[in-house]
Phi, psi and omega in degrees: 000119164232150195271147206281178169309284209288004140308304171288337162313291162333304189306308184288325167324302192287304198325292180310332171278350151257006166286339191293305187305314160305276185354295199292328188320300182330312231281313154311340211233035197264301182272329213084205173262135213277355199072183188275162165314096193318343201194129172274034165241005224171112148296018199247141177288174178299309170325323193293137147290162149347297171295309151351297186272280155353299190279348179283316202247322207057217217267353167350318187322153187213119166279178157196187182290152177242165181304316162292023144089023183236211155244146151264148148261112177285141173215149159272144193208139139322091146239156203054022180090001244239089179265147184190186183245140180258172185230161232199072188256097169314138161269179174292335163303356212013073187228149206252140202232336198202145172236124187211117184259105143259146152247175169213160184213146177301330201240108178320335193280349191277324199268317166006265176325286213285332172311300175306323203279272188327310186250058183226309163314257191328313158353267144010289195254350191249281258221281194085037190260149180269104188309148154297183186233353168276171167222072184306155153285031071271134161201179176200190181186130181264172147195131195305123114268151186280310178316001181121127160304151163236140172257128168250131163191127200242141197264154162216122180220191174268354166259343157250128164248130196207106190261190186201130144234135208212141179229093194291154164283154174296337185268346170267008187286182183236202191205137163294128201308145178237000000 
């Protein structure tokens, strides 16, 4: 019996989709497990080095002191349709405590917008609480977790307009105040 071409083609397709997984399985099995993502702007985890990061994001980069007694690393990074940098913040031990995505924009209503976008988005995956309906000209919002906090928060003054969405390590999180 011989099969016609887009029989064997098909054939060879399914071959490759069930050869692929195999294929790929070594690829995983490099680090152990490396854990989840820290922040859903960034593949790299709590887990991740220096070195890590650095070979991940490559050589872009701009430092400063970071709040945790480290370095930040800076990269422009894209999110939401949205460019801006996400950061990288070290403590001095150099282990990474915070992952943090920002912009600024000319028009406030643009940062609004992506607030509502954003903590709705966390809502959505953390909590299921319903944003508030106001709009303050500074505002932020935590939300406590043992995987780490997260912050959102957007400045609006006339010289700046800026939001941050920043995803804490569990050792640097807080407990909410009572």
């Amino acid at each position: 019996m011989q099969l016609s071409k887009q029989s064997t083609k098909l054939l060879k397709i399914s071959f490759l989709f069930l050869l692929l997984p195999a294929l790929l399985l070594p690829l995983g099995c490099g680090k152990g497990n490396p854990g989840s993502p820290a922040a859903p702007f960034s593949d790299v985890s709590w887990d991740d080095s220096l070195e890590d990061i650095l070979s991940y994001e490559g050589d872009g980069y701009s430092t400063y002191a970071s709040v945790y007694g480290g370095t930040c690393y800076t990269y422009p990074k894209a999110y939401q349709e949205r460019q801006g940098t996400i950061k990288y913040m070290f403590d001095g031990e150099e282990r990474l405590m915070c992952v943090a995505w920002a912009c600024s924009a000319d028009e406030e209503q643009e940062l609004y917008s992506l607030y509502d976008i954003l903590e709705k988005s966390v809502d959505d995956k953390v909590s299921g609480d319903a944003p508030g309906e106001s709009q303050p000209s500074n505002t932020g919002r935590v939300w406590y977790r043992e995987e780490g906090n997260i912050i959102l928060s957007l400045m609006i003054t006339s010289d700046l307009k800026a939001l941050q969405y920043a995803y804490l390590h569990p050792d640097v999180s807080s407990q909410p105040r009572e």
